[in-house]
LUMMAR-906461 format. One record per residue (C-alpha): x, y, z. Coordinates in steps of 0.2 Angstrom, whole numbers, padded with zeros to 4 digits, always signed. Layout:
BEGIN
XYZ ...
//
This chain:
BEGIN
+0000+0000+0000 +0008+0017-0003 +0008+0032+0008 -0001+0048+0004 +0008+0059-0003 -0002+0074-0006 -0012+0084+0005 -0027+0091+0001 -0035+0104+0013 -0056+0112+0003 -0062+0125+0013 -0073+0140+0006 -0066+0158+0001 -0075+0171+0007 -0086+0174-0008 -0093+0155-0006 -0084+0146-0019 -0073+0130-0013 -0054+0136-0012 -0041+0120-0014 -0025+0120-0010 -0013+0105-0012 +0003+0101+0001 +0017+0091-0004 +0018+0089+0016 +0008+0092+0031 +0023+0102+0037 +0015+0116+0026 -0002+0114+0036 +0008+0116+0050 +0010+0135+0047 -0010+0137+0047 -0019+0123+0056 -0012+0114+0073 -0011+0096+0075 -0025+0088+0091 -0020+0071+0086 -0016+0056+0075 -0028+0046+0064 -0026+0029+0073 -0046+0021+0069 -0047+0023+0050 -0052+0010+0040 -0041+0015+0024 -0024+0009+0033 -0013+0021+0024 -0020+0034+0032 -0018+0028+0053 -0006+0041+0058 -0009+0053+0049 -0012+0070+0059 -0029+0076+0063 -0030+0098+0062 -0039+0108+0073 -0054+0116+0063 -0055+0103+0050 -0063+0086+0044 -0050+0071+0040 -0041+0063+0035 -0052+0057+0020 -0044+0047+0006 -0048+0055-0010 -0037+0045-0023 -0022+0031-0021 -0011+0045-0015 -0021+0059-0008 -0026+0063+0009 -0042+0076+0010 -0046+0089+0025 -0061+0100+0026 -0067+0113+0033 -0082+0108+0043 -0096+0122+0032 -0091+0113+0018 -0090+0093+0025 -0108+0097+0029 -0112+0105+0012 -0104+0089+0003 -0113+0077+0015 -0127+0081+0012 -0124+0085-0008 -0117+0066-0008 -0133+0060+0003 -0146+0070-0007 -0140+0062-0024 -0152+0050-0034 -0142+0036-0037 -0146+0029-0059 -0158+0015-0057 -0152-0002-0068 -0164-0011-0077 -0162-0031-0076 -0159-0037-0093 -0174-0052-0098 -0166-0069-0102 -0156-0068-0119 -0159-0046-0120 -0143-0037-0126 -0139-0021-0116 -0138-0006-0128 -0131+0004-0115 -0110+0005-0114 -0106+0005-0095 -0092+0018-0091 -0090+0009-0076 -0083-0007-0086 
//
């Protein structure tokens, strides 16, 4: 399993919109968020012992190689963006049918 190497950190600029910014190390969060603790209960296992910021949501994996912190306004507006989502209904193919549909998925 590889380590994270990149750390994300969404939080929301003062006219609304997401602002993102990417960290080749949590050294550099250092300067603006201060570490309460380490990640040691995640289920993704490359991120146990990972830091955990004041002020913010994570780690969350987003990716093979990025770890994600948010800002809590905008882990509540993507929670419930995620939760309020219609998932595509499937329809079962009848006994000897042939799917016209091309699955972007496969």
């Amino acid at each position: 399993m590889a380590k994270k190497e990149v750390f994300r950190v969404v939080t929301r600029a003062s006219d609304g919109s997401l602002k993102i910014r990417d960290f080749h190390s949590a050294e550099m969060i250092y300067r603006t968020h201060t570490q309460v603790g380490i990640d040691d209960s995640s289920t993704d296992l490359d991120l146990r012992g990972m830091p955990i910021f004041k002020g913010l949501i994570g780690p969350i994996p987003e990716g093979k190689n990025i770890a994600r912190y948010e800002s809590h306004d905008v882990f509540e507006v993507m929670t419930k963006e995620w939760a309020s989502a219609i998932p595509r209904r499937r329809r079962r193919l009848k006994p000897g049918e042939v799917s016209s549909e091309v699955n972007p998925e496969d």
